[in-house]
VMD Tcl script that builds the backbone (N, CA, C; Angstrom):
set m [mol new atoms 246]
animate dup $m
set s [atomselect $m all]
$s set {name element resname resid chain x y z} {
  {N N UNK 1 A 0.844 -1.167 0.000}
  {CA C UNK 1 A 0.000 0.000 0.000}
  {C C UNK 1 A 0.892 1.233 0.000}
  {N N UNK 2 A 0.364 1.825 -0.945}
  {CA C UNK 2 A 1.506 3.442 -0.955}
  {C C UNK 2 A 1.188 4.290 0.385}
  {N N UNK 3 A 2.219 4.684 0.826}
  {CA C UNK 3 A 1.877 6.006 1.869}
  {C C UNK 3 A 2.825 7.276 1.509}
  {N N UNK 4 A 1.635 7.756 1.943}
  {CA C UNK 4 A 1.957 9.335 1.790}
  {C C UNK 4 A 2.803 9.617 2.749}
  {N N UNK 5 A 3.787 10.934 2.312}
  {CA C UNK 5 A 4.647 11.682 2.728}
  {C C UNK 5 A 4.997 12.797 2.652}
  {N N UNK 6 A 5.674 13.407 3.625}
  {CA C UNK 6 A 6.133 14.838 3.535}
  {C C UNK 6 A 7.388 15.023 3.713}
  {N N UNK 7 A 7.985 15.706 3.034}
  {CA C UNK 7 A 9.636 16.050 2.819}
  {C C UNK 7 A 10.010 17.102 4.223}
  {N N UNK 8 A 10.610 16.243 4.990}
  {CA C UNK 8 A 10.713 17.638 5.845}
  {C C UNK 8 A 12.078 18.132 5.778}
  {N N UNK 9 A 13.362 17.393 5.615}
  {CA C UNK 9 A 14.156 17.757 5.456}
  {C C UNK 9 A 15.498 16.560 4.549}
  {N N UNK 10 A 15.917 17.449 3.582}
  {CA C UNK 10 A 16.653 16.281 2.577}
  {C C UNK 10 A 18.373 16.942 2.693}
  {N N UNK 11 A 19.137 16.738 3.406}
  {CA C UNK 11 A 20.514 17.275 3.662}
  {C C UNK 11 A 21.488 16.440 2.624}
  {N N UNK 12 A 22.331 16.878 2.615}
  {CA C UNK 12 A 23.564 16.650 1.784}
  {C C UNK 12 A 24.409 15.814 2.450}
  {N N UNK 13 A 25.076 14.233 2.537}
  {CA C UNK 13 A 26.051 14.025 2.983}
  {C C UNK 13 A 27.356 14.261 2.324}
  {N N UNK 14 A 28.096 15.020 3.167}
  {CA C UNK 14 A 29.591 15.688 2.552}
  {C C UNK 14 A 30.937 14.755 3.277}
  {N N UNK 15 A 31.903 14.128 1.718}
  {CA C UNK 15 A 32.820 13.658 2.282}
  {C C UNK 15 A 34.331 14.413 1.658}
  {N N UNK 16 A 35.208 14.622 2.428}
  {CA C UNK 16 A 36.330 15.330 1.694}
  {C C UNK 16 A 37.007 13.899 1.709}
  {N N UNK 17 A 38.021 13.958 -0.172}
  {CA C UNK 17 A 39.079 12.407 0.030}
  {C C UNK 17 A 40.296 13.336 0.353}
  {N N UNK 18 A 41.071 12.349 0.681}
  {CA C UNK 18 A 43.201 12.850 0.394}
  {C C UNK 18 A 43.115 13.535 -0.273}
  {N N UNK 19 A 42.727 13.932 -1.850}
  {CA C UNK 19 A 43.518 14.549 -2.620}
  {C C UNK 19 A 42.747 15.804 -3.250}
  {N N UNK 20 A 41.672 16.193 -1.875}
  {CA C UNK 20 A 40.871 17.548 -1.791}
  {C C UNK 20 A 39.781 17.727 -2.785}
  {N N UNK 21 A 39.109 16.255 -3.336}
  {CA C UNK 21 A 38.052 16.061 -3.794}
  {C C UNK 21 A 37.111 16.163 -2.958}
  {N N UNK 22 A 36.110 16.805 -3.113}
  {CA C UNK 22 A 34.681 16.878 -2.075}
  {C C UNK 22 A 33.391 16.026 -2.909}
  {N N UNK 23 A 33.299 15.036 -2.467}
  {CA C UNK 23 A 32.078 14.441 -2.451}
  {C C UNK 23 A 30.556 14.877 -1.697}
  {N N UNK 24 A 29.282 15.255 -2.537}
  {CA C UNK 24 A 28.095 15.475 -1.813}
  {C C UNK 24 A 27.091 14.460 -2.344}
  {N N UNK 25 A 26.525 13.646 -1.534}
  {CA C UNK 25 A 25.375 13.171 -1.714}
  {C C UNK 25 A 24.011 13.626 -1.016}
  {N N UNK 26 A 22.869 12.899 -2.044}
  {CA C UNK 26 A 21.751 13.566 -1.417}
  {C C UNK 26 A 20.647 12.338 -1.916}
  {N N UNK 27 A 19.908 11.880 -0.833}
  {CA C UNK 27 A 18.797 10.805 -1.466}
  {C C UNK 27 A 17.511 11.640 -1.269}
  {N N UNK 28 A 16.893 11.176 -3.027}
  {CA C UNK 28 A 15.276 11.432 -3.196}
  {C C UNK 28 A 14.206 11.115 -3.118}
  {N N UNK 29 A 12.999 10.712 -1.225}
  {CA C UNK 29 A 12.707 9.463 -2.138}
  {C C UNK 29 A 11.359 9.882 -2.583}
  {N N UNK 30 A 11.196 9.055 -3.773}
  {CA C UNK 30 A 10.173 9.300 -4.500}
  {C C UNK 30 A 8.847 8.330 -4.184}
  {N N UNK 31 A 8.863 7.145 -3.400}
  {CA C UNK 31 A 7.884 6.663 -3.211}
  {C C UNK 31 A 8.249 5.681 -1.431}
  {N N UNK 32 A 6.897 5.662 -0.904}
  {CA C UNK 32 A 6.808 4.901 -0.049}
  {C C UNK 32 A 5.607 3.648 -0.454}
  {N N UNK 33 A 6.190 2.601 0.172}
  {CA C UNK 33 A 5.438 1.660 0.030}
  {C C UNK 33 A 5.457 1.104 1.520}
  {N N UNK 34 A 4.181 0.513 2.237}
  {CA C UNK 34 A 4.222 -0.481 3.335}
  {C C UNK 34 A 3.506 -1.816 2.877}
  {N N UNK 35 A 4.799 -2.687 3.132}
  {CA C UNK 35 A 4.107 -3.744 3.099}
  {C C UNK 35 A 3.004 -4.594 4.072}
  {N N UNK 36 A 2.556 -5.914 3.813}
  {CA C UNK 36 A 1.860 -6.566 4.740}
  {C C UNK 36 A 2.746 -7.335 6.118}
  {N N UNK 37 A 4.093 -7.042 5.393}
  {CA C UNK 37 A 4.822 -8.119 6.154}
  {C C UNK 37 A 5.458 -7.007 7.847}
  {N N UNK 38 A 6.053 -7.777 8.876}
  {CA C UNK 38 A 6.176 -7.097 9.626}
  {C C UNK 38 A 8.078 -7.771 9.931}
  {N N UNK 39 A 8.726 -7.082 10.176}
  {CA C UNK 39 A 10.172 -7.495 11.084}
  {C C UNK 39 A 9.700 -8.662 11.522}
  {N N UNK 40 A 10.666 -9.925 12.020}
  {CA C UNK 40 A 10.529 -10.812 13.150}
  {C C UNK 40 A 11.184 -10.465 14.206}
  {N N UNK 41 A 12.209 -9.785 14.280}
  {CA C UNK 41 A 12.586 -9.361 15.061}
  {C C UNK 41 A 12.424 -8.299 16.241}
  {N N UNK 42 A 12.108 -7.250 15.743}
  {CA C UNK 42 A 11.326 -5.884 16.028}
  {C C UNK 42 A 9.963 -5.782 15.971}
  {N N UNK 43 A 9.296 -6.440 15.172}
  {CA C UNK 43 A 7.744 -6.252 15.098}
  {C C UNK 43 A 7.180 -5.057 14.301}
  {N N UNK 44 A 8.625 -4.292 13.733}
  {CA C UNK 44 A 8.103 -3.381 12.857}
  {C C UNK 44 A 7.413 -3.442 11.794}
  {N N UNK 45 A 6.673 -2.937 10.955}
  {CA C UNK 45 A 6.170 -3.378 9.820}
  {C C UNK 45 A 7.775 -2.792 8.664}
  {N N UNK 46 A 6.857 -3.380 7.657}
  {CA C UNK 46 A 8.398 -3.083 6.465}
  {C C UNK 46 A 8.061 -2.343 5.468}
  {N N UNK 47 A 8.989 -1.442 5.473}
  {CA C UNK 47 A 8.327 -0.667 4.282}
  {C C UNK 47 A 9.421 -0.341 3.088}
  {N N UNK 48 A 9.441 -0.355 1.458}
  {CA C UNK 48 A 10.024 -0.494 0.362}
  {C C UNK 48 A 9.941 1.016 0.101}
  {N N UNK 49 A 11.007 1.503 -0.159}
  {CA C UNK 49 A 11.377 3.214 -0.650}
  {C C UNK 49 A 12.290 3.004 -1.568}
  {N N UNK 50 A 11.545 3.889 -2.627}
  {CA C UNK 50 A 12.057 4.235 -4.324}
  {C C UNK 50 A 12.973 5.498 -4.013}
  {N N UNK 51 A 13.566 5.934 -4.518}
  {CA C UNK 51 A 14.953 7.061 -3.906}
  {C C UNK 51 A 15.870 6.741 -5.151}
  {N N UNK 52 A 16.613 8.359 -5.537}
  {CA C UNK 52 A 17.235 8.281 -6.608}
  {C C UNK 52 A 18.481 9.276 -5.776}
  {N N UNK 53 A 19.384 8.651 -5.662}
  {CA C UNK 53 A 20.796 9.041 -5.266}
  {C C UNK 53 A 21.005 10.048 -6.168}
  {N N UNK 54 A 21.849 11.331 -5.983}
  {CA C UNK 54 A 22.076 12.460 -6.212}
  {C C UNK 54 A 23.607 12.926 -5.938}
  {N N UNK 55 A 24.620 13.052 -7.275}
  {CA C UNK 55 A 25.937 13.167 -6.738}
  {C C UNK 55 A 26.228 14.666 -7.447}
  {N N UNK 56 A 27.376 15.462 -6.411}
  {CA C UNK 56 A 27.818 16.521 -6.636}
  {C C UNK 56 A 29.565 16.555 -6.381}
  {N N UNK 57 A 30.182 16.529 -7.452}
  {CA C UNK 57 A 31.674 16.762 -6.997}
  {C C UNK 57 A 32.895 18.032 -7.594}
  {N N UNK 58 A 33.264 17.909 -6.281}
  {CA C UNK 58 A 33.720 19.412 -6.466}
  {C C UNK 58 A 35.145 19.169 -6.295}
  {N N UNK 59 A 36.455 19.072 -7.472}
  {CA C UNK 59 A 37.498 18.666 -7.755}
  {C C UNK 59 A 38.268 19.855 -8.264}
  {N N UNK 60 A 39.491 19.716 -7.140}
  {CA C UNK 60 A 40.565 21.037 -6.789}
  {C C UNK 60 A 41.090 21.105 -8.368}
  {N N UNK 61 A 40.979 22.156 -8.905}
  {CA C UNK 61 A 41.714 22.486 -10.233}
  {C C UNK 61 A 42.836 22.364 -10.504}
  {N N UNK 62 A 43.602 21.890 -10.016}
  {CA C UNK 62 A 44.944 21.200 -10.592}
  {C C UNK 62 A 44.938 19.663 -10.695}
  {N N UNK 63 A 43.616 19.415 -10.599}
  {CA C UNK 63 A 43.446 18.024 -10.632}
  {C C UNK 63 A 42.186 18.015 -12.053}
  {N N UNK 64 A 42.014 18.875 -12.512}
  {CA C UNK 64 A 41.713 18.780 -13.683}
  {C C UNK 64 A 41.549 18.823 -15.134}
  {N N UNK 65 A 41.361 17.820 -15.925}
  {CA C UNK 65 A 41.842 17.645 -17.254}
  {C C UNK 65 A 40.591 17.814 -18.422}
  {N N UNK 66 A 41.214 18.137 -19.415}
  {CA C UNK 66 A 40.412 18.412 -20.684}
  {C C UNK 66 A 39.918 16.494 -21.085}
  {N N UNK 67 A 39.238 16.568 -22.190}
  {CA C UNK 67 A 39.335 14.968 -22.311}
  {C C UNK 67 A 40.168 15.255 -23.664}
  {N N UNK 68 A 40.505 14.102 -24.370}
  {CA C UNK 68 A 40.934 14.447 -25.389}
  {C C UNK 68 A 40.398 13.385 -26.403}
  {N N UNK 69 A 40.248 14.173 -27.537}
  {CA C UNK 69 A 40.025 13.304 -28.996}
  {C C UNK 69 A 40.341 12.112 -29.323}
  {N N UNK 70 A 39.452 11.295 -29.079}
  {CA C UNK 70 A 39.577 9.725 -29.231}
  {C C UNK 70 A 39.874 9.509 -30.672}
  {N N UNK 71 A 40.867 9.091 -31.133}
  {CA C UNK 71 A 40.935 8.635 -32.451}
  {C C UNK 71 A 40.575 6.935 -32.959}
  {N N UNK 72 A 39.397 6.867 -33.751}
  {CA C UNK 72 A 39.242 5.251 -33.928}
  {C C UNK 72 A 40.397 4.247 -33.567}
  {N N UNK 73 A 40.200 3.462 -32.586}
  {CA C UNK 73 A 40.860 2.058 -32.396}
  {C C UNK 73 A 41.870 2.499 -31.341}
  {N N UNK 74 A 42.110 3.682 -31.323}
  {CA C UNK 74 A 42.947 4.388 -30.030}
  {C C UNK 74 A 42.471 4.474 -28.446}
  {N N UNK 75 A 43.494 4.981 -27.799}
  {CA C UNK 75 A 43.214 5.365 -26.860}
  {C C UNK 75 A 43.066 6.598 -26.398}
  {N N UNK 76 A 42.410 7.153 -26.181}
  {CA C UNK 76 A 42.882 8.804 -25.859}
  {C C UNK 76 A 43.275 9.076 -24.279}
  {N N UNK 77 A 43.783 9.603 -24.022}
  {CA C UNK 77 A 44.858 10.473 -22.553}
  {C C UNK 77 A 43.946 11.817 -22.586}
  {N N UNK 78 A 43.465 12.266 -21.361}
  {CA C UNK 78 A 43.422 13.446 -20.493}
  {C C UNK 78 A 44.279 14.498 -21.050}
  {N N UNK 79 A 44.048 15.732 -21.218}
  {CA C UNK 79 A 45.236 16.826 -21.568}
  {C C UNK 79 A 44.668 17.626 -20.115}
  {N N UNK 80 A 46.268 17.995 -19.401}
  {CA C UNK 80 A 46.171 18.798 -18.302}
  {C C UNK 80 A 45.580 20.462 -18.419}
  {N N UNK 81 A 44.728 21.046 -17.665}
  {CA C UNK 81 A 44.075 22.154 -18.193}
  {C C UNK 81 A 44.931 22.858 -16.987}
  {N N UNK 82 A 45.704 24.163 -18.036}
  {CA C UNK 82 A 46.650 25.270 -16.867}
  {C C UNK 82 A 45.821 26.484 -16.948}
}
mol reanalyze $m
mol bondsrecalc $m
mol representation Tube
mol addrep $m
């Protein structure tokens, strides 16, 4: 059975790596479902959520490259952007 919902609050999880890449995620969800079934454990009921993951990355500029022109049957290499 679908249930209704209200968005009360959808935050960003933020991760910085080593090499000063910032990772943001954010989940959407787009549907609730409760099922008939309940936990055995807990006694909770169970419920199925549709959610579309959401990525944002934010990469220190000396760490970034042009792409470059794939030539048939080749490989193409990154060109460094100064």
């Amino acid at each position: 059975m679908d249930v209704d919902f209200e968005t009360i609050k959808e935050d960003w999880n933020e991760y910085k790596l080593e090499d000063g890449t910032v990772l943001k995620f954010k989940t959407i969800v787009s549907s609730i479902i409760r099922t008939a079934d309940y936990d055995p454990m807990t006694g909770d009921p169970v419920y199925h959520v549709r959610s579309t993951n959401i990525l944002r990355v934010k990469v220190p500029e000396e760490m970034k490259r042009l792409p470059a022109t794939k030539k048939p049957g080749g490989e193409g290499e990154g060109v460094e952007v100064g």
